[in-house]
C-alpha positions in Angstrom: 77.0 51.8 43.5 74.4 51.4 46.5 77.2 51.4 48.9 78.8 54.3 47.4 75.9 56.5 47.2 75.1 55.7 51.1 79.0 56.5 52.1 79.0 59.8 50.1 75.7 60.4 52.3 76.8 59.4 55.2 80.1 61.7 54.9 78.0 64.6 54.1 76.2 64.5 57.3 79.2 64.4 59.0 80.7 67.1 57.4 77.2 69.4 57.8 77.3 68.0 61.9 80.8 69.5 62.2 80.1 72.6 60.6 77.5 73.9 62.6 79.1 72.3 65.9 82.0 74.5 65.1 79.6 77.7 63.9 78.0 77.3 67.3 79.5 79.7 70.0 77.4 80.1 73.0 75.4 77.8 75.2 72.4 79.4 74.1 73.2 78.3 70.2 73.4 74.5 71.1 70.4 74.8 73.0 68.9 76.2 69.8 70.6 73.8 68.1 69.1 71.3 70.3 65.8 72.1 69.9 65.9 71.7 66.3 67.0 68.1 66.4 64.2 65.7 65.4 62.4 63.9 67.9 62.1 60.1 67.7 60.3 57.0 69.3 62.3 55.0 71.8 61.1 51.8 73.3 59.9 51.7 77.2 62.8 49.7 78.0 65.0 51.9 76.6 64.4 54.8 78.8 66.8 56.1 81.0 64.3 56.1 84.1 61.8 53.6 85.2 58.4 55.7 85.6 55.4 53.0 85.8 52.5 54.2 83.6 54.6 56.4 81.3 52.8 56.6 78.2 55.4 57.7 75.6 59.2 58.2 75.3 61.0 59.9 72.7 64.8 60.9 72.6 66.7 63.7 70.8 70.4 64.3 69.9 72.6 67.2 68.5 76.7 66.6 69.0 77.1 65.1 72.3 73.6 66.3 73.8 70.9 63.9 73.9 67.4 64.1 75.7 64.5 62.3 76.7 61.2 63.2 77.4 58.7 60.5 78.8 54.7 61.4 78.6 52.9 60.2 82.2 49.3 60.0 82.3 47.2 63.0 83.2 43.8 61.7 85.2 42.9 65.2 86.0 41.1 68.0 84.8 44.1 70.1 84.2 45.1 70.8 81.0 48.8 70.4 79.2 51.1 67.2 79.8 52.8 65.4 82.9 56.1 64.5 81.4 59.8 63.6 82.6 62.0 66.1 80.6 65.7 64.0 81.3 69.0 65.3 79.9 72.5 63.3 79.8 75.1 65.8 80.6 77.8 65.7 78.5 81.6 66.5 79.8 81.6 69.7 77.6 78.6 71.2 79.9 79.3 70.3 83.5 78.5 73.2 85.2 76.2 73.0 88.3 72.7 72.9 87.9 71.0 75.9 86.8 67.2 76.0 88.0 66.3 78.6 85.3 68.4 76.6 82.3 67.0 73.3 83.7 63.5 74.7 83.3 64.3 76.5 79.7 65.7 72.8 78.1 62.4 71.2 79.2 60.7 73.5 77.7 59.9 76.7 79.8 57.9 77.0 83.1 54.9 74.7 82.7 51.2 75.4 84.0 49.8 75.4 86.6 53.1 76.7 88.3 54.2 80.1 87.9 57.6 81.8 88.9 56.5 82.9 92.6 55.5 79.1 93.1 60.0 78.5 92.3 60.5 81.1 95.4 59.2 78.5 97.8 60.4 75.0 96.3 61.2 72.4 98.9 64.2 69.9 98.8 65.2 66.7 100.3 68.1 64.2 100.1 67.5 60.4 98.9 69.7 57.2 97.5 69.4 59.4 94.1 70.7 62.7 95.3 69.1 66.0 96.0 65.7 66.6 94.9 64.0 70.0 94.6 60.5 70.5 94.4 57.6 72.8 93.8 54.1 72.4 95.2 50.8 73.3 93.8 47.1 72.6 94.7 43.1 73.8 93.4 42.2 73.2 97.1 39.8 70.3 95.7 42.3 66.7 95.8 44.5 67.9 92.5 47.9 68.6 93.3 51.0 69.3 90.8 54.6 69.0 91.7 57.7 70.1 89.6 59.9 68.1 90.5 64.0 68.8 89.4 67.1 66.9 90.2 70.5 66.2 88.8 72.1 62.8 89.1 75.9 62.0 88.7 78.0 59.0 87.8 78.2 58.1 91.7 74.1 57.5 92.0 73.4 55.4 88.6 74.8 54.3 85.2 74.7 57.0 82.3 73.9 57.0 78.9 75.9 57.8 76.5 78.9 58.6 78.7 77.1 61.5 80.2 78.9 62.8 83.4 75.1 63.4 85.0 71.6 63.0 83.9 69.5 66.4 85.0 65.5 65.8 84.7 62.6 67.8 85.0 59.1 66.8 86.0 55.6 67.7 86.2 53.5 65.5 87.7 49.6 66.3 88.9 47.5 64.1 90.4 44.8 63.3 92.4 46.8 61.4 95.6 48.0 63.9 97.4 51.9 65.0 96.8 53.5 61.9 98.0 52.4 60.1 94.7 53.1 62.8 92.2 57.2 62.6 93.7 57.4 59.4 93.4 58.1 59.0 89.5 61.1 61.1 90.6 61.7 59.1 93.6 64.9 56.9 93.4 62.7 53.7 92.6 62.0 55.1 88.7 65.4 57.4 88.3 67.9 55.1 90.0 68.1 51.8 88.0 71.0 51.4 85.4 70.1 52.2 81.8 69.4 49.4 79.5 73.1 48.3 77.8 71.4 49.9 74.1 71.9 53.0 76.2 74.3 52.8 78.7 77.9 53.9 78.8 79.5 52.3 76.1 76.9 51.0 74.7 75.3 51.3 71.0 73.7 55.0 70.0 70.7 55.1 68.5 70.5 57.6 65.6 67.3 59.9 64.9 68.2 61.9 62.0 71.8 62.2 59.8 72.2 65.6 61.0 71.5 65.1 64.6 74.0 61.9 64.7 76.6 62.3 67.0 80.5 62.5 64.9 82.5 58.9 64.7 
């Protein structure tokens, strides 16, 4: 009776999963979609990128989208959180990089940085791709980067048979820029992914209707 109950469960997810993947339309629906999705706890070795001192990682899922966002400490007086916003690409969404999508999945456009600071971002090539960054500074030793970059199949392993993994970043701190780009340098972002993540490998499921379909 147990395993009966928990099948007719499990099929009704799956049946409410396909009905709104099918109701949904427009990029800007999954992204809705998306942001509903529970978040849930992830171990540090789980995470897709290697960040030393991150503080917290949690992962979301709707169809074949899943996130990651990874909390970094914040030892200055600024308020609001240094995080890694990281998104595995599916094949379904593999257009080029969009600065102003990038920075809408993570979230929207986080302080200190505001749009005129994007006009003037700054960009350099490394084993891990292109990065692009934006610079910001009180004049007094705090500096804040936002940091974006996309990474294909070619630079790393993927999770979850992603065809990239995009991530956003800010990161202030109190050494200068240098330091604040290196938890998107490709020492964190360019390790493979743990095997409970990586392509192929086991999915780990946050809520019934945010599981991904069989």
């Amino acid at each position: 009776m147990r395993r009966r109950i928990m099948n007719t469960a499990l099929v009704l997810a799956s049946s409410l999963l396909a009905g709104c993947v099918v109701g949904i339309s427009t990029p800007f629906e999954m992204q809705q979609a998306v942001e509903r999705a529970e978040w849930g706890f992830v171990p540090p070795e789980d995470a897709w990128v290697n960040i030393p001192g991150a503080t917290l990682v949690v992962e979301r899922r709707f169809a074949d989208i899943t996130e990651q966002r990874i909390l970094l400490p914040n030892h200055t007086a600024l308020p609001g959180d240094n995080f890694a916003h990281l998104r595995a690409v599916p094949q379904s969404d593999g257009g080029l990089l969009a600065l102003e999508r990038a920075l809408e999945r993570a979230g929207g456009l986080p302080e200190p940085f505001t749009s005129q600071d994007l006009d003037s971002m700054r960009s350099r090539e490394d084993a891990a791709g292109t990065l692009n960054w934006a610079e910001w500074t009180d004049g007094a030793g705090t500096t804040c980067v936002l940091a974006i970059r996309r990474m294909p199949i070619g630079v790393r392993v993927l999770p979850n048979e992603a065809i990239a993994l995009d991530m956003v970043m800010r990161n202030c701190v109190r050494n200068g820029a240098t330091a604040a780009l290196a938890s998107a340098g490709p020492e964190a972002v360019s390790f493979g992914a743990p095997f409970a993540v990586a392509r192929g490998g086991e999915q780990r499921t946050l809520s019934p209707l945010a599981a991904p379909l069989p």
